[in-house]
C-alpha positions as CSV (number, residue, x, y, z in Angstrom):
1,X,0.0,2.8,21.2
2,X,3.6,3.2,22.5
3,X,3.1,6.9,23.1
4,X,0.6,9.2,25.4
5,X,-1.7,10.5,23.7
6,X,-2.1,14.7,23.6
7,X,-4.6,16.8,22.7
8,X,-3.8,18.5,19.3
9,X,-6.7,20.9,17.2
10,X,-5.9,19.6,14.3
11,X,-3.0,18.0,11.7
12,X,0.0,18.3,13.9
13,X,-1.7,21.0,16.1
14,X,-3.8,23.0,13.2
15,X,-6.6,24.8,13.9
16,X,-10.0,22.8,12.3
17,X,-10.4,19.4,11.0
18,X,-10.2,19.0,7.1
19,X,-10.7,15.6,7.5
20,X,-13.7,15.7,9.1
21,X,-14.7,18.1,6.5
22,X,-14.6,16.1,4.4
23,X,-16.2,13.6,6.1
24,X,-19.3,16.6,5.7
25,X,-19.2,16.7,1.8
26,X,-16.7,20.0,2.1
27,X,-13.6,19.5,-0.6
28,X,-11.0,21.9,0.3
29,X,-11.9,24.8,-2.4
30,X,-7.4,25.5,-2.8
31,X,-6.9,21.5,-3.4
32,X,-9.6,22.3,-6.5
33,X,-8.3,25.3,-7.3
34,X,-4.1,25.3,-6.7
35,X,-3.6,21.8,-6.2
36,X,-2.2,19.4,-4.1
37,X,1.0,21.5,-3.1
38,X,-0.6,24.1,-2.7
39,X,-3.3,22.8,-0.4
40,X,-0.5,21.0,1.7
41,X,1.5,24.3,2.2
42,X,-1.2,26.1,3.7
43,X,-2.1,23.6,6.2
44,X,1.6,23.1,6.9
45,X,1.6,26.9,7.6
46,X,-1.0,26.2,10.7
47,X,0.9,23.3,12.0
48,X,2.3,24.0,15.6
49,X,5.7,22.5,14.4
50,X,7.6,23.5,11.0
51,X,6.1,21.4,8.1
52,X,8.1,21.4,5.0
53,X,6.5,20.8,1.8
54,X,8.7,19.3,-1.0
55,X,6.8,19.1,-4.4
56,X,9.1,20.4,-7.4
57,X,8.0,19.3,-10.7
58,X,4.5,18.0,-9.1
59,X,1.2,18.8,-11.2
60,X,-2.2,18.1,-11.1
61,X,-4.2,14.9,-11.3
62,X,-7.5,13.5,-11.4
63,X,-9.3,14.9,-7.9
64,X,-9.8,11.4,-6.6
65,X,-6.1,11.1,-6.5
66,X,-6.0,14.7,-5.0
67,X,-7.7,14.4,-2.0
68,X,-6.9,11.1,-1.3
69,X,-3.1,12.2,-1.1
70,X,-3.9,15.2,0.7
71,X,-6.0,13.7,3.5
72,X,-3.3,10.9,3.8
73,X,-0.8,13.5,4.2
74,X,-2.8,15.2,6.9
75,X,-3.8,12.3,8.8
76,X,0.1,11.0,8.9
77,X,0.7,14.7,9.9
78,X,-2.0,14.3,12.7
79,X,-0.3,11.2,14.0
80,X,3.4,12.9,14.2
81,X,1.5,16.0,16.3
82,X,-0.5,13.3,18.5
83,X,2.4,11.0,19.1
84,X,6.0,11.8,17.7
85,X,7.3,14.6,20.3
86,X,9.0,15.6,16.6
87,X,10.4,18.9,16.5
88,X,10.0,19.3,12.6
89,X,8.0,17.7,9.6
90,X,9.0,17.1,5.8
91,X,6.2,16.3,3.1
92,X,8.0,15.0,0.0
93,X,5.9,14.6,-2.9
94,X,7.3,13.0,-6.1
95,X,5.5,12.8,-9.3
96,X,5.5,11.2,-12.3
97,X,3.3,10.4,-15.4
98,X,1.9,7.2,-13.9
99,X,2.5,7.6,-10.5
100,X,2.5,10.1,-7.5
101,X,4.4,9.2,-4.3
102,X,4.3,10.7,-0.8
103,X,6.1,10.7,2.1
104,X,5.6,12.3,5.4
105,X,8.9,12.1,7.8
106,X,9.4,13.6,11.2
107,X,11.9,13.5,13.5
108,X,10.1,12.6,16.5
109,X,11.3,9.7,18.8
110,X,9.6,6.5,16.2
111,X,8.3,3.2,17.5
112,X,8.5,-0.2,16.7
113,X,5.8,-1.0,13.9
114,X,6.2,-4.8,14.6
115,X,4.9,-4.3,18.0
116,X,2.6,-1.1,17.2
117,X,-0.3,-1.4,14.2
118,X,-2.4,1.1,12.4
119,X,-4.7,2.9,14.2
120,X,-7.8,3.7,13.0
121,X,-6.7,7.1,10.8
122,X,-3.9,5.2,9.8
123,X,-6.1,2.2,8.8
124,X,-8.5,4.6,7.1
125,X,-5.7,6.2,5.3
126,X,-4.9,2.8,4.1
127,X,-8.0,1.9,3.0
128,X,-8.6,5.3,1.4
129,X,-5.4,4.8,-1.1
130,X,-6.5,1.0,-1.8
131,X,-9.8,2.4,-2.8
132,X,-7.8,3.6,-6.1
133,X,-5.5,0.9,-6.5
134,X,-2.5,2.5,-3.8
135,X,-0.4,1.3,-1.2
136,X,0.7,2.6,2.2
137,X,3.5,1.9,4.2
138,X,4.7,2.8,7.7
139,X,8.5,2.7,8.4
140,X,10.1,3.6,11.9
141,X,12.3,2.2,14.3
142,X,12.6,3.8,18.1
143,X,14.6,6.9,18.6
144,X,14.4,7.6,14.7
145,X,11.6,8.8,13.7
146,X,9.1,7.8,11.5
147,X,8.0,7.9,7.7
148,X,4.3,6.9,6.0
149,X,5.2,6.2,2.5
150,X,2.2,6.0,0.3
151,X,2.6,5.1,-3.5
152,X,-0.7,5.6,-6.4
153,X,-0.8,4.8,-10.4
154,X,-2.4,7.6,-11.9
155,X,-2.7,5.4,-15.0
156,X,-4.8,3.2,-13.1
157,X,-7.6,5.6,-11.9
């Protein structure tokens, strides 16, 4: 890993884990109820540096797609309070009626993912959007920041 690692409570410095509640059978009851906008802007509203959430024209989908979205987004949200030194976050989600997209960019100071690979969240976060047929990718060069793109057909699941 190119950069120190800190201590952080949570996605980008949020209090508790929802990952590892989940981990513990607990589904986050506003991604049920509101969604996964909703879910995402109240986590963003714990997060020790300003998380945008972009979502316009984004509805519901099957739960499976849901939370695997949402804990994708958290975990790439972890990683940019762990590792970025970024000052700011955006969450863009883009919908569609086969597919939902994400991206999670900060402006932190990036890395070389030639030289750098997946972690273990990141790897998990992977292997989480395969499980249904998605793919993830990481894009970053030093000084610039980084982005975790992550692409699933809702037709498919």
């Amino acid at each position: 890993m190119p950069y120190p690692v800190k201590k952080a409570s949570g996605p980008s410095g949020c209090t508790g884990d929802p990952i590892r509640d989940l981990g513990r059978g607990i589904y986050p009851p506003l991604l049920a109820d509101k969604g996964l906008a909703a879910a995402l802007e109240a986590q963003a509203r714990k997060a020790l540096i300003p998380v945008s959430i972009e979502a316009d024209g984004v509805g519901r989908y099957p739960p499976e797609v849901e939370a695997a979205v949402y804990f994708c987004c958290l975990e790439a949200l972890q990683n940019v309070g762990k590792y970025a030194d970024a000052t700011n976050a955006i969450v863009r989600l883009t919908g569609g009626v086969a597919t939902l997209t994400f991206e999670v960019v900060d402006d932190g100071r990036g890395f070389d993912p030639n030289t750098t690979g997946y972690g273990s969240g990141l790897q998990g976060t992977a292997d989480r959007l395969a499980a249904i047929g998605g793919t993830l990718e990481v894009r970053s060069t030093p000084g610039t920041g980084a982005t975790v793109f992550g692409r699933v057909s809702v037709a498919d699941v």
